[in-house]
C-alpha positions in Angstrom: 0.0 0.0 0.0 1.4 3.1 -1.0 2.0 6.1 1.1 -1.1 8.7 -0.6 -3.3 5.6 -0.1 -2.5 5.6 3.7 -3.1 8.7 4.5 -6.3 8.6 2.5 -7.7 5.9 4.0 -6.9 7.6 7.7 -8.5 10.8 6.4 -11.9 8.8 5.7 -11.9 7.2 9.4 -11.3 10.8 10.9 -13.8 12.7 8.2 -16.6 9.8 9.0 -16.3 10.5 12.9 -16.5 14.0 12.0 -19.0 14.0 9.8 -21.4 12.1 12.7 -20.3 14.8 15.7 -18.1 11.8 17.7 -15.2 10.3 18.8 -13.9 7.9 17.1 -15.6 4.6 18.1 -12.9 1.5 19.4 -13.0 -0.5 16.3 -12.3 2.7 14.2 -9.1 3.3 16.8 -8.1 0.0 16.0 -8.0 0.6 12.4 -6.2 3.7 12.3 -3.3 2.4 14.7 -2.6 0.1 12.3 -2.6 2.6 9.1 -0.5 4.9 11.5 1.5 2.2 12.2 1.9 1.3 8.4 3.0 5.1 7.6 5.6 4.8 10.2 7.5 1.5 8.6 6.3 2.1 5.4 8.8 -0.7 4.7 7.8 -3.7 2.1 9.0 -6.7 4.6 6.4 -5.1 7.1 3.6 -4.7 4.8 2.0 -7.8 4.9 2.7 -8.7 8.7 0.3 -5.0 9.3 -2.4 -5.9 6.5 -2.5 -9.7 8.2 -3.2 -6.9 11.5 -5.9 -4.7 10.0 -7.7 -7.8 8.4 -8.2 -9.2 12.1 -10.1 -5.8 13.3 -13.6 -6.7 13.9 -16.5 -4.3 12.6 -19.6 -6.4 13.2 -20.7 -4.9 16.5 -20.3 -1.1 14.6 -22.4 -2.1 12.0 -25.0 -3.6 14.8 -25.3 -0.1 16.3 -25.4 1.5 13.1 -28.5 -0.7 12.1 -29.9 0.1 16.0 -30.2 3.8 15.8 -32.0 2.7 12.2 -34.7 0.9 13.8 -34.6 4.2 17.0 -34.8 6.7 13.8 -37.7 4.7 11.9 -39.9 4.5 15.1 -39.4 8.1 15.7 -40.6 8.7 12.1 -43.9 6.2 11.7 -44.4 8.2 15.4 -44.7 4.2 16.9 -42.5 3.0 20.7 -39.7 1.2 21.3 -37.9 -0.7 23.9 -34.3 -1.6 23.6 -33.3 -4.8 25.5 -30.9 -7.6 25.3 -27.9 -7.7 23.3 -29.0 -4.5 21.2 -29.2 -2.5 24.2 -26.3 -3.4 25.4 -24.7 -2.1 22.5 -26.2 0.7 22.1 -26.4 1.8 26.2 -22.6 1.1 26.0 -22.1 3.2 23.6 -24.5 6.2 24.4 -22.4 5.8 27.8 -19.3 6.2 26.5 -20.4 9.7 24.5 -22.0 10.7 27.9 -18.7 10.0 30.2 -16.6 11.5 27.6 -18.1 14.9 27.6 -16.5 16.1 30.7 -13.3 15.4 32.1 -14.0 14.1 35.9 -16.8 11.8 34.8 -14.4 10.1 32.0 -12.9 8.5 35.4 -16.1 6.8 37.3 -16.2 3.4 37.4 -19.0 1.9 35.1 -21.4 -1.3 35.9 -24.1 -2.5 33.8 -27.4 -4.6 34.8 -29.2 -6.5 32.3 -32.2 -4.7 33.0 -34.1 -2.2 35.1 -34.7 -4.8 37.4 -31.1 -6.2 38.4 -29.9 -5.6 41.6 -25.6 -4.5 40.7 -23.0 -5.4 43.1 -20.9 -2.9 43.4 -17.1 -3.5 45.0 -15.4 -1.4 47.0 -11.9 -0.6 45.4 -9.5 -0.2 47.7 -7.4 -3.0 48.4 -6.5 -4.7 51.9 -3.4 -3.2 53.3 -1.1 -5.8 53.7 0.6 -5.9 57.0 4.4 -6.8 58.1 4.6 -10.1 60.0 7.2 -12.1 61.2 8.6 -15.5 59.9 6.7 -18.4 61.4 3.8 -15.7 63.3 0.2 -17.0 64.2 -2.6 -14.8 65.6 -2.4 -12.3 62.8 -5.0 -9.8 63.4 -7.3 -9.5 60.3 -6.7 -5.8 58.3 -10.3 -3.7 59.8 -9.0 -0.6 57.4 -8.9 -1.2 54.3 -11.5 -4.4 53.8 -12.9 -5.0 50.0 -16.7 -4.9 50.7 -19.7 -4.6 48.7 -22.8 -2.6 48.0 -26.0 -2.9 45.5 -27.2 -0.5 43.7 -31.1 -1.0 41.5 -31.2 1.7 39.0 -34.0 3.9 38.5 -35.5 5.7 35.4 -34.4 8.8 34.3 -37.0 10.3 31.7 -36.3 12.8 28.7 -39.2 14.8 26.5 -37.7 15.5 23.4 -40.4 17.5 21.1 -39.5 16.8 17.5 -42.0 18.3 14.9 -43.4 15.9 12.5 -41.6 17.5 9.4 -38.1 17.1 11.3 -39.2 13.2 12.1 -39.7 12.7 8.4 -37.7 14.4 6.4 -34.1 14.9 8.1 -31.8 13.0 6.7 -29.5 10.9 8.7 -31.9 11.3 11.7 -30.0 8.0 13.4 -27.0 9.8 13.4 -28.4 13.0 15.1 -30.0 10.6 17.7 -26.9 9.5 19.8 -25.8 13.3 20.3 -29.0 14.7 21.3 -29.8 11.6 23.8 -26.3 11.8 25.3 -26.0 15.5 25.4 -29.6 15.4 27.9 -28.0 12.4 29.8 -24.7 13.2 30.2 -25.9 16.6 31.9 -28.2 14.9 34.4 -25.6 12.3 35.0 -22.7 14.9 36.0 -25.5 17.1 37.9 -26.9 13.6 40.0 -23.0 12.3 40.6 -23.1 15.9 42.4 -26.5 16.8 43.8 -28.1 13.9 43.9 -29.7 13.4 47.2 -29.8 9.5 47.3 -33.4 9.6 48.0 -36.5 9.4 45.5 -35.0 7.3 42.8 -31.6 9.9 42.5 -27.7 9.1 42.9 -25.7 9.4 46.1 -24.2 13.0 45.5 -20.6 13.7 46.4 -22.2 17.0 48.4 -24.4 15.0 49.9 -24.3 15.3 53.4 -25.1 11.6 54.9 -22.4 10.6 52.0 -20.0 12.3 53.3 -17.8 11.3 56.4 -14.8 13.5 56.7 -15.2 16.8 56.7 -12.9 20.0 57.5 -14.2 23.8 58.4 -13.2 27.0 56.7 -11.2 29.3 59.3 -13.6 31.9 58.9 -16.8 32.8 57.9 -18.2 33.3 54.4 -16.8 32.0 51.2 -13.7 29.9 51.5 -10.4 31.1 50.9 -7.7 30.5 49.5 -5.8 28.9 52.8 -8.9 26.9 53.4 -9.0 25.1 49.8 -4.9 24.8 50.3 -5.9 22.8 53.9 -8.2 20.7 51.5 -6.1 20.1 49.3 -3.0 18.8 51.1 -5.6 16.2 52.5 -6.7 15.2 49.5 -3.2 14.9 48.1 -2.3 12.5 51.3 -5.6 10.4 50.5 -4.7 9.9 46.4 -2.3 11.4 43.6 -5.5 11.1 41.4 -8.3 13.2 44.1 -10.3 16.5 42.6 -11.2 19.3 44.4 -15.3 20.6 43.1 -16.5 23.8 43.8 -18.2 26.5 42.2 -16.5 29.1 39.9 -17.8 32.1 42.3 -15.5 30.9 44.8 -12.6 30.6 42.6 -13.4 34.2 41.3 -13.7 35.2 44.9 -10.1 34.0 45.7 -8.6 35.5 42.8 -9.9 38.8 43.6 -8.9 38.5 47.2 -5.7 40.6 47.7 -4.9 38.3 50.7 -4.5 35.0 48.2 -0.6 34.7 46.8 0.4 35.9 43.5 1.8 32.3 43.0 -1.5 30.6 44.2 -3.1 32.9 41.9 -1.0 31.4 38.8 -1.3 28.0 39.3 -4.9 28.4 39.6 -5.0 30.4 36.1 -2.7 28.3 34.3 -2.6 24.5 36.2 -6.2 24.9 37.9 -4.7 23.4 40.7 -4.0 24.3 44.2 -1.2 22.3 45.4 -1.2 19.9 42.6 -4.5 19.1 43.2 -6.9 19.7 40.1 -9.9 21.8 41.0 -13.0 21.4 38.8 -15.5 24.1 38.7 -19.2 23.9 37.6 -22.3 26.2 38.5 -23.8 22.8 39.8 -21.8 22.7 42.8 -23.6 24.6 45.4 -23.2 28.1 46.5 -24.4 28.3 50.3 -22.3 29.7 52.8 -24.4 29.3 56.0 -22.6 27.3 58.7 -22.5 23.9 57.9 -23.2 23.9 54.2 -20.2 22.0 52.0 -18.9 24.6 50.0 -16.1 22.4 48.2 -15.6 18.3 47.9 -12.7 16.9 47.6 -12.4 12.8 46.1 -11.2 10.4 43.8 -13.8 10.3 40.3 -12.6 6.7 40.3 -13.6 5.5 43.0 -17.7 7.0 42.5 -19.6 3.9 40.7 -22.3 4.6 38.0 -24.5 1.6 37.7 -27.0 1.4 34.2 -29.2 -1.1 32.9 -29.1 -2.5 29.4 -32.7 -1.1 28.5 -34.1 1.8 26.6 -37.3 3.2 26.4 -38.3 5.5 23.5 -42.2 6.0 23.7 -44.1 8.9 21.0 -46.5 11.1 22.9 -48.7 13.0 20.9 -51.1 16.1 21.9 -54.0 17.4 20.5 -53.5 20.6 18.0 -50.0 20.3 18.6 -47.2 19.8 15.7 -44.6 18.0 17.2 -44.6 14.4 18.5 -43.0 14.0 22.1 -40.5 11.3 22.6 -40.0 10.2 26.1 -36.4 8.3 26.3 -36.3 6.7 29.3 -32.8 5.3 30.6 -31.7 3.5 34.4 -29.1 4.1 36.0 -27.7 5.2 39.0 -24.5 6.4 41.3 -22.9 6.3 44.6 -19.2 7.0 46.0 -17.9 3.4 46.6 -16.2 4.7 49.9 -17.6 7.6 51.6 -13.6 8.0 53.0 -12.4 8.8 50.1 -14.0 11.8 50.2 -13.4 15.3 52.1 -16.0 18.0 52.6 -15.2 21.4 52.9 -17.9 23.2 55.1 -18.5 26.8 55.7 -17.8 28.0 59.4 -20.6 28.8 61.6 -21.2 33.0 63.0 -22.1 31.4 66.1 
């Protein structure tokens, strides 16, 4: 294979992906290492060892998903329901998850488990190892490690609904609709997922939020009262950094624009925030979902480890038209389960604000 053909080839992969709003799907990754590969030896003797390579890339499941959002795209047009379950949903939950994690950087890192329905009750392991302990050649009556045990917890996932009004001229004539489908379901999803793995209040079919209170179990108070300072999210911080090299810190982006404009907070802290978004190493991650309450005793900042907060989601989807009378759009309620929870409350460190009293 020449050099122009290469290059060509890796061109269609990329303008495809493109062309479809995504990332390039694994079996598509696959296929351009190995052309990348190819341009780099470009050598004859190691032509046919990297064609034997790309001929073993499997495509079937692609085309699967492809012919899936079809069938999601044809419903939507003849205005008719649709459940997803099985092997098909599988495929296509998996891959409307992986959209939906990859849209923001901290929820790329949560662990993922999958049910193979609504109904399945998921196990969900603790991470963190057992510590191994020191003993002596030949010792008996070893005390069993209390600290750092691997334990368990279940997680059923609930329904999480979606209304997306579509008029009837957009369900039948747009072209491609099945490749519009994926980007509008995972944009709705993945904002509700990052929002719950925050908020949620672990009660009426939501996640276990990582501001939750009755999640979290350690927890450190600002020095003074009002919006944390600098020196307070530095306190956090060096905790954080002694639990994991890979913790977070979340808060909202008024209290970062608060510190920066406090005269008190170090030209150097300053910087690193701008440029590193870090305080002592520590990445911070600002969104307006994290909350803004500074009466004593609210959490004002989180500190934790994204991989160590589970998301649990069942292979099934729900796609169901609703029409209304003198209306010109048809309704489609998705409906996806899932769920989320910190798998260790102690990997977490709440910052809360200090009491006037």
């Amino acid at each position: 294979m020449k050099k122009e053909e290469i290059i060509k080839k890796m061109n269609e992969i990329v303008a495809t992906a493109e062309a479809e709003k995504r990332n390039l799907n694994e079996a598509e990754k696959a296929e351009f290492r190995v052309y990348e590969n190819l341009l780099k030896d470009n050598k004859e003797d190691k032509m046919e060892e990297k064609k034997e390579e790309l001929r073993s890339v499997k495509f079937a499941d692609n085309k699967d998903k492809i012919e899936i959002y079809k069938d999601i795209a044809n419903a939507m047009k003849e205005g008719r329901g649709l459940t997803l379950n099985g092997a098909g949903a599988i495929a296509i939950v998996d891959d409307l998850f992986s959209v939906m994690l990859a849209k923001r950087e901290i929820t790329q890192k949560y662990q993922v488990f999958y049910a193979e329905n609504a109904n399945q009750n998921i196990p969900v392991l603790n991470p963190n190892p057992a510590r191994p302990a020191a003993t002596n050649e030949g010792a008996t009556n070893i005390s069993p490690d209390s600290t750092a045990v691997l334990t368990g917890v279940n997680m059923i996932t609930n329904p999480f609904l979606s209304t997306l009004p579509v008029s009837l001229s957009a369900a039948k004539f747009i072209p491609n609709l099945e490749s519009k489908i994926k980007t509008l379901m995972a944009d709705v999803y993945a904002d509700a997922l990052f929002y719950q793995s925050l908020n949620g209040t672990g009660g009426n079919g939501e996640f276990k939020g990582i501001f939750t209170a009755n999640v979290l179990t350690n927890t450190l108070t600002c020095a003074a009262t009002g919006a944390p300072t600098y020196a307070d999210l530095l306190n956090l911080a060096l905790k954080v950094a002694d639990i994991s090299d890979e913790g977070y810190i979340v808060l909202n982006s008024a209290f970062i624009a608060s510190i920066l404009a406090d005269t008190n907070t170090p030209e150097q802290a300053k910087t690193e925030i701008l440029l590193n978004k870090s305080i002592f190493g520590v990445p911070l991650y600002v969104s307006s979902y994290a909350p803004t309450t500074i009466s004593g005793g609210s959490v004002v900042a989180v500190g934790f480890i994204p991989s160590k907060y589970a998301v649990a989601l069942a292979s099934q989807l729900d796609i169901e038209p609703l029409k209304k009378v003198g209306d010109a759009n048809i309704y489609y309620q998705c409906t996806l389960f899932m769920n989320g929870m910190p798998t260790n409350p102690k990997n977490s460190i709440a910052l809360l604000a200090k009491s006037s009293s």
